[in-house]
C-alpha positions as CSV (number, residue, x, y, z in Angstrom):
1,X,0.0,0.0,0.0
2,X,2.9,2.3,0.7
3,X,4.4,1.7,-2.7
4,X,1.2,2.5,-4.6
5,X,1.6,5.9,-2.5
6,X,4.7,6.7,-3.6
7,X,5.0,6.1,-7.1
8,X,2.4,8.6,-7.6
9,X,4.3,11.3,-6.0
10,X,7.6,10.4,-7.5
11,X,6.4,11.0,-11.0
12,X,4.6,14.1,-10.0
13,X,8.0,15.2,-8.7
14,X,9.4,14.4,-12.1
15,X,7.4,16.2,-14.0
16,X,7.4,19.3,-11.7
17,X,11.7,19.4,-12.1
18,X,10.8,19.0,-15.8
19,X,8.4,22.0,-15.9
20,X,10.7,23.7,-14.1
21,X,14.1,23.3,-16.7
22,X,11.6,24.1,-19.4
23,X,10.9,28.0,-17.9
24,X,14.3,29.0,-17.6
25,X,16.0,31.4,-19.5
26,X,18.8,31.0,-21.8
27,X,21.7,32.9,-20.0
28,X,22.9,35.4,-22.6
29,X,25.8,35.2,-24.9
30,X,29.4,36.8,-23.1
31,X,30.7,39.8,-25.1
32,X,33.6,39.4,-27.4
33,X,36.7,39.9,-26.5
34,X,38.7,42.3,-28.7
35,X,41.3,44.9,-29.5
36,X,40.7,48.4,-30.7
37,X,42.5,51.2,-32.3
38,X,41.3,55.0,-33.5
39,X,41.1,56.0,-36.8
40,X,43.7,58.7,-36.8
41,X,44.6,61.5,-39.5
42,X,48.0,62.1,-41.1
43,X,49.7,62.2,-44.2
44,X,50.2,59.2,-46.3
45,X,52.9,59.2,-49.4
46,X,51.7,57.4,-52.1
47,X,53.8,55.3,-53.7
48,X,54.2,52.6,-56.2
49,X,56.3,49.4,-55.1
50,X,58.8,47.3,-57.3
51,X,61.9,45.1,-57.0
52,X,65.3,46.5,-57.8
53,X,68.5,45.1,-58.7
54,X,71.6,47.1,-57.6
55,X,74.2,48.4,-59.7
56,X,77.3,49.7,-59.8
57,X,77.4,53.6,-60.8
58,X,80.9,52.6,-62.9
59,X,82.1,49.2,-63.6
60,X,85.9,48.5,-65.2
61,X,87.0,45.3,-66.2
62,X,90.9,45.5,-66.0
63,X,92.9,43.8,-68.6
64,X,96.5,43.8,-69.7
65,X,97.2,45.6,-73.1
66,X,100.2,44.1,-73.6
67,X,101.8,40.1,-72.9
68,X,104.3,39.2,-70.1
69,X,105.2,38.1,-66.9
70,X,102.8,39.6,-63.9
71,X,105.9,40.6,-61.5
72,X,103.5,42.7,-59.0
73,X,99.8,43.6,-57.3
74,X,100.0,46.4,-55.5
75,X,96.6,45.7,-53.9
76,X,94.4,43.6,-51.4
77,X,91.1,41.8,-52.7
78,X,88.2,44.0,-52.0
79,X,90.3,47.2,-51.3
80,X,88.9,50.8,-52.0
81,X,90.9,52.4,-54.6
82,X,91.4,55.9,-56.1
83,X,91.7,56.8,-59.8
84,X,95.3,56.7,-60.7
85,X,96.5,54.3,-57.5
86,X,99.0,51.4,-58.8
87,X,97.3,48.4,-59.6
88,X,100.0,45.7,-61.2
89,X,103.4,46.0,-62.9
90,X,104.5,44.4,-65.8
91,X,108.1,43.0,-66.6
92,X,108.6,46.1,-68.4
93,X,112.5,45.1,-69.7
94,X,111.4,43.4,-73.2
95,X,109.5,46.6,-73.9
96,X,112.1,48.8,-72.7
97,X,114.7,47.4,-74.8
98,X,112.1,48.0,-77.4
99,X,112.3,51.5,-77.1
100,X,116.0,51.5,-77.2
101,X,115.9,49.9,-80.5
102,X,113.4,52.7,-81.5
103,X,115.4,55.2,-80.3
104,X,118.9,54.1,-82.2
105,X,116.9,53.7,-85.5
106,X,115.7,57.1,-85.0
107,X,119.2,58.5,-84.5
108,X,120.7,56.5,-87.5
109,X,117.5,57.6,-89.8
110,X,118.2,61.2,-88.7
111,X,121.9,61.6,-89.9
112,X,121.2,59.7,-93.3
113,X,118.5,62.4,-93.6
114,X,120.6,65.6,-92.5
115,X,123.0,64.1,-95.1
116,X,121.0,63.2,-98.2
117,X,119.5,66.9,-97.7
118,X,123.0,68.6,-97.9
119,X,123.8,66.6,-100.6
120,X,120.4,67.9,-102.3
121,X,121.6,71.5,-101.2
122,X,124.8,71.2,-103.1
123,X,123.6,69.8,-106.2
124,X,120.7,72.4,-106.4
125,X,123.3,75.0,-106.0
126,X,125.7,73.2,-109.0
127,X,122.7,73.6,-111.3
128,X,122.2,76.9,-111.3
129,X,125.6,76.8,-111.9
130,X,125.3,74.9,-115.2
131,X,127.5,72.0,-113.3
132,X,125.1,69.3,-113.1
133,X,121.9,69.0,-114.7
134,X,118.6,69.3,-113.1
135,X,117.8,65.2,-113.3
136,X,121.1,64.6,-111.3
137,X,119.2,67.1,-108.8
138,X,116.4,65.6,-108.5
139,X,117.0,62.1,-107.4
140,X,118.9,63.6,-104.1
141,X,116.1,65.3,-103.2
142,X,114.2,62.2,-103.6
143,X,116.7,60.5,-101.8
144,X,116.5,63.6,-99.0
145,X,112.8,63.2,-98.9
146,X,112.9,59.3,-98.6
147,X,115.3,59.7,-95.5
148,X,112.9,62.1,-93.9
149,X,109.7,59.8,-94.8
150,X,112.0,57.4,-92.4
151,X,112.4,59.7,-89.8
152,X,109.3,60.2,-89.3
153,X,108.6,56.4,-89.2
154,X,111.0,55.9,-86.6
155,X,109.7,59.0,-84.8
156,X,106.2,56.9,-84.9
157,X,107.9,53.6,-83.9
158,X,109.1,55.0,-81.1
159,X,106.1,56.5,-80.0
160,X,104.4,53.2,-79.8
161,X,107.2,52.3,-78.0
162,X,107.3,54.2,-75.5
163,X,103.3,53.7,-75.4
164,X,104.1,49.7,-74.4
165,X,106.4,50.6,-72.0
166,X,103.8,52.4,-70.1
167,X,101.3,49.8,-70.3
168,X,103.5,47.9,-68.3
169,X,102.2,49.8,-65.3
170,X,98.5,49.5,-64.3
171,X,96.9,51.9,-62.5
172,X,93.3,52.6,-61.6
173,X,90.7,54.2,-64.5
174,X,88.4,55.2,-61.3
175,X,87.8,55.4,-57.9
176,X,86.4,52.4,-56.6
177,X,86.1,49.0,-54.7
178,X,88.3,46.3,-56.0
179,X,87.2,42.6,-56.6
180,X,88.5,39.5,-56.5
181,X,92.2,38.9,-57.7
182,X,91.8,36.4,-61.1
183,X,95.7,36.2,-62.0
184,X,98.2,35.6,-59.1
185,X,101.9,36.8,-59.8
186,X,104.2,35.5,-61.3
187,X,101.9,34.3,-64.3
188,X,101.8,35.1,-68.1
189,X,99.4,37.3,-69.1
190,X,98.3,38.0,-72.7
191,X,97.2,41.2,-74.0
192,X,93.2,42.1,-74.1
193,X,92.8,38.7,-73.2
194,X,93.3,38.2,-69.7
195,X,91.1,39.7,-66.7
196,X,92.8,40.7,-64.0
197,X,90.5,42.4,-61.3
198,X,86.9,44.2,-61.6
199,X,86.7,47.9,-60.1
200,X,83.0,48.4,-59.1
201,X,81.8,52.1,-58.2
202,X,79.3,52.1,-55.6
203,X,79.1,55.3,-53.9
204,X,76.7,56.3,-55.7
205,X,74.9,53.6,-56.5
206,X,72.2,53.2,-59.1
207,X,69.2,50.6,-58.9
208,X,66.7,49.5,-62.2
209,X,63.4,48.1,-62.2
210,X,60.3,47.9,-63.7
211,X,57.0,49.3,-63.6
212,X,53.9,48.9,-65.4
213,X,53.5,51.0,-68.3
214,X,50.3,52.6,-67.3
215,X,51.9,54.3,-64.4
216,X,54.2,56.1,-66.8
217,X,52.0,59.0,-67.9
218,X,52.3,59.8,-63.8
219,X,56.2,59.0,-63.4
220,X,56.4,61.3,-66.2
221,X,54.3,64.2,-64.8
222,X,56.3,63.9,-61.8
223,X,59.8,63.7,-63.6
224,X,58.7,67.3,-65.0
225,X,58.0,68.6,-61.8
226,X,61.1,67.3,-60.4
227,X,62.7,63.5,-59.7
228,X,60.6,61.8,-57.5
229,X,62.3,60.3,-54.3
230,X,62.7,56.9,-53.8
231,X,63.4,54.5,-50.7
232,X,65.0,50.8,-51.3
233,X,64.6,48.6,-48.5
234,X,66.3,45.9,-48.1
235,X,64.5,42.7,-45.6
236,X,66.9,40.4,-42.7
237,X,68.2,41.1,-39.7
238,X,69.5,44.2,-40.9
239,X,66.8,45.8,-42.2
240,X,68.8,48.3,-44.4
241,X,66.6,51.4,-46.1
242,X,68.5,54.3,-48.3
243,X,66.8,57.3,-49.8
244,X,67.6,57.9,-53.4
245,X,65.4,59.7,-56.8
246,X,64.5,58.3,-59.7
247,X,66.9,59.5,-62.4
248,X,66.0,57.4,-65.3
249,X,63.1,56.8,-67.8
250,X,64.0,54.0,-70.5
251,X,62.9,55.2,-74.3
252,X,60.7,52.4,-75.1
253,X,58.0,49.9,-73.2
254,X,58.7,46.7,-73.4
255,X,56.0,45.2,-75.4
256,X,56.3,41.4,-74.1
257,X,55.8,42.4,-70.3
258,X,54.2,45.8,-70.7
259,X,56.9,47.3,-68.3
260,X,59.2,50.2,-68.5
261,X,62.8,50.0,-67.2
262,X,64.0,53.1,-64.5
263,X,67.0,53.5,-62.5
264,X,67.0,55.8,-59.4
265,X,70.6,57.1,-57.7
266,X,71.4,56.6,-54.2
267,X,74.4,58.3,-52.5
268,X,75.0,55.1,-50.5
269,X,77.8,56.8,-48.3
270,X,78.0,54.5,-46.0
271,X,77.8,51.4,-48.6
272,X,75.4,49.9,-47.2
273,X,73.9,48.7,-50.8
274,X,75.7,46.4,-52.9
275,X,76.1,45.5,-56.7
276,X,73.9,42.5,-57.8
277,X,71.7,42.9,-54.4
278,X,67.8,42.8,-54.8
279,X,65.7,45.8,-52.8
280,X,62.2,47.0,-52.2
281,X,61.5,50.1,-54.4
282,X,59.1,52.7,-52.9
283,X,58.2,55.7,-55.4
284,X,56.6,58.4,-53.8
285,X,54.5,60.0,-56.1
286,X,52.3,62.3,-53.9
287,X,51.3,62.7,-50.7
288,X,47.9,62.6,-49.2
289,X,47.4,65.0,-46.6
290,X,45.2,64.2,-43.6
291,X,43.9,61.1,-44.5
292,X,41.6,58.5,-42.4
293,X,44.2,55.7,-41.5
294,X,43.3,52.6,-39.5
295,X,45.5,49.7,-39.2
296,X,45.9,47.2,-42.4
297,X,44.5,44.3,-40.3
298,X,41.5,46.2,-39.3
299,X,39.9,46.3,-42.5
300,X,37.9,42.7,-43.9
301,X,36.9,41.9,-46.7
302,X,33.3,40.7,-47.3
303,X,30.7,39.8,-49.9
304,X,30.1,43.5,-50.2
305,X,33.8,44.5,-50.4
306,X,36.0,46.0,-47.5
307,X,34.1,46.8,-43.8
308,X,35.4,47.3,-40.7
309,X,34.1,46.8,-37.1
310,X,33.4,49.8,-35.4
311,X,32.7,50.2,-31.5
312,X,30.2,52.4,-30.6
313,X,29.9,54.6,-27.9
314,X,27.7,52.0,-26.0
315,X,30.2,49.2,-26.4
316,X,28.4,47.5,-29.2
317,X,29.9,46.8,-32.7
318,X,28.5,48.3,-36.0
319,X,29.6,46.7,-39.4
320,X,30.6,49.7,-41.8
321,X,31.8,49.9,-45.2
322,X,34.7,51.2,-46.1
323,X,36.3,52.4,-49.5
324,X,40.2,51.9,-48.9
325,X,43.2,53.7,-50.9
326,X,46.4,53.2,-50.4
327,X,48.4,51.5,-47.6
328,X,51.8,52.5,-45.7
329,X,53.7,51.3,-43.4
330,X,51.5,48.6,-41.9
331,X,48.6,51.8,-42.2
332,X,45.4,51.8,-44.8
333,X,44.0,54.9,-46.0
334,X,40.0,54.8,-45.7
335,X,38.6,56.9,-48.2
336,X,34.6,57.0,-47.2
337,X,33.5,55.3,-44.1
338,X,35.1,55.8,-41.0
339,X,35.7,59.4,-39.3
340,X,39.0,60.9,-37.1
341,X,38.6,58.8,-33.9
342,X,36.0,55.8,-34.1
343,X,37.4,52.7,-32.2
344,X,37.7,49.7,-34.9
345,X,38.2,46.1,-33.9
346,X,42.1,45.2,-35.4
347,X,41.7,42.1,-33.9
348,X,38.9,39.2,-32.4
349,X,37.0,40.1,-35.4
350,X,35.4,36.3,-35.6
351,X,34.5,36.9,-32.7
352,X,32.0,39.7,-33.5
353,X,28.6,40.3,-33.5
354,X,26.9,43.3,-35.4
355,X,25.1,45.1,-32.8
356,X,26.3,42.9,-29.7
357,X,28.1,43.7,-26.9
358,X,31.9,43.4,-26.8
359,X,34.6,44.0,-24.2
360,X,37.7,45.9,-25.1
361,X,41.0,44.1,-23.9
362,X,43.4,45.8,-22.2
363,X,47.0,45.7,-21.3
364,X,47.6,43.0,-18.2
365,X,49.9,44.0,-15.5
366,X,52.8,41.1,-15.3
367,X,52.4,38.9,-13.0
368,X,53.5,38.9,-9.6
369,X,56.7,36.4,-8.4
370,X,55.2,33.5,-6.3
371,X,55.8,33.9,-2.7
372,X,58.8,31.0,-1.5
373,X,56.8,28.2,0.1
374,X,56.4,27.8,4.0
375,X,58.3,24.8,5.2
376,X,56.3,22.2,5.8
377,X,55.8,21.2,9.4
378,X,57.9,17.6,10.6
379,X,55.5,14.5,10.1
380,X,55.1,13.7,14.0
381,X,54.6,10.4,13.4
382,X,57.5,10.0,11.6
383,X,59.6,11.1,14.3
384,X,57.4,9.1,16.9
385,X,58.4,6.0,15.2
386,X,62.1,6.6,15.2
């Protein structure tokens, strides 16, 4: 009889609990956690981006202009040099004996010259005379004539001479860096054969690259103006940037890749840029001045095109579209959309809700060093059982 009793009430009691779960409330959804920054104002270059390959402003390529032994480098590998510094010597004592030659033939050609012309003055005088006759005349001055043609042959010989003799010593065509040594000495090097060391010129330096051609019409505007400035950057550890200005517009578009070559100049005093290196161009073409930036990461892209989150006053979010230009330094330029100061979510943006609440994070304080533990107190039983 008591169980019939309570079966009854445990199913009423059942169905109460059940009733019960059914009329709560869902609890509501936790803001969002996320990080905000202001729109701010200030000016923005714009630019057009490219990679560059470095060159040198001047580039020789030393060779001999003459054969022989190399019997000195007056140089280390990699050395700055000045125009006119020694550079190699060449066993100069074939060429000078050359010259000597040169010069004895000279003196030999002179005298037979000095003498066929007397020998032309006294027969012109005997004809007048009526002692020779004028054919007898004639061939000494031919003879004179012949002996001066030689002269002057020697004179030339001599000359180029003299001009091997000097190529014997090397010096430096320009001021530059030096590369690496090709010929040791002590070797035999032949004439405009032979390459002995590359002097590079890289202070200043130039860099080419490419653009598309429908950004020449601008480049060109702003060549007339005057030369644009340019920045090369250059990624790593070291993260090198230089200031230079375009100072170069190639004559013709290249109609395979729709690209026009320019070169821009950079002082590079302190050499930081290198022949053969690859940079980051940056053309400045104009600057925009008080623009609506927001950070780069702010801004999403949608079905409708860019938005960006926007926390209102009330600490709710609002999806707005945005119309973005051009971006700098980590920085996008909003061009309709935002205003001078509204909060935008840059990031937790999955997070989001339109029109929910969200809580702005903010910076935690580091956290405190841990206390040193209390010793613990001796285990009394231990010591009981000892």
């Amino acid at each position: 009889m008591l169980l019939r009793t309570a079966i009854p009430a445990l199913t009423a009691c059942v169905l109460f609990s059940a009733c019960s779960k059914n009329q709560e409330k869902p609890r509501p959804r936790p803001p969002a956690l996320v990080a905000v920054a202001p729109a701010a104002q200030r000016d923005v270059p714009v630019q057009l981006k490219a990679v560059g390959t470095m060159e040198a402003s001047e580039s020789v390529v030393v060779k001999t202009q003459i054969s022989g032994e190399l019997t000195k480098v007056a140089f280390r590998e990699g050395q700055e040099v000045n125009k006119g510094d020694l550079l190699f010597q060449i066993d100069p004592r074939p060429y000078q004996a050359a010259v000597r030659k040169a010069e004895a033939t000279l003196a030999r050609d002179r005298v037979v010259m000095e003498n066929a012309r007397a020998n032309y003055e006294r027969y012109r005088h005997l004809v007048k005379e009526g002692i020779v006759t004028q054919e007898q005349a004639e061939a000494f001055r031919t003879t004179a004539d012949a002996a001066a043609a030689s002269v002057a042959a020697d004179q030339a010989e001599l000359e180029n001479a003299r001009a091997q003799l000097s190529y014997c010593t090397i010096h430096s065509p320009i001021s530059g860096r030096l590369g690496a040594l090709t010929v040791d000495r002590g070797n035999v090097v032949k004439a405009n054969e032979t390459v002995l060391v590359t002097i590079n010129r890289i202070s200043p330096i130039h860099v080419s690259f490419t653009i598309p051609e429908k950004e020449l019409p601008e480049v060109k505007h702003q060549m007339s103006i005057g030369k644009p400035a340019l920045e090369a950057g250059v990624g790593g550890a070291a993260g090198i940037s230089e200031k230079g200005i375009l100072s170069f517009i190639d004559n013709t578009v290249d109609p395979t890749t729709g690209t026009i070559r320019l070169k821009g100049t950079f002082e590079n005093v302190q050499k930081r840029l290198w022949p053969g290196q690859f940079v980051n161009i940056s053309i400045t073409m104009a600057v925009k001045p008080n623009a609506v930036v927001v950070p780069t990461q702010a801004v999403q892209i949608g079905q409708k095109g860019p938005f960006a989150f926007v926390v209102k006053p009330d600490a709710t979010a609002e999806v707005r579209q945005v119309s973005t230009g051009p971006a700098d330094q980590g920085m996008t330029v909003i061009e309709k959309g935002l205003q001078p100061g509204e909060q935008v979510v840059v990031d937790g943006q999955i997070r989001v809700i339109p029109g929910a609440k969200v809580e702005i994070k903010t910076e935690k304080e580091p956290p405190l060093a841990a206390a040193p533990a209390a010793p613990k107190p001796a285990d009394n039983g231990a010591v009981a059982g000892r």
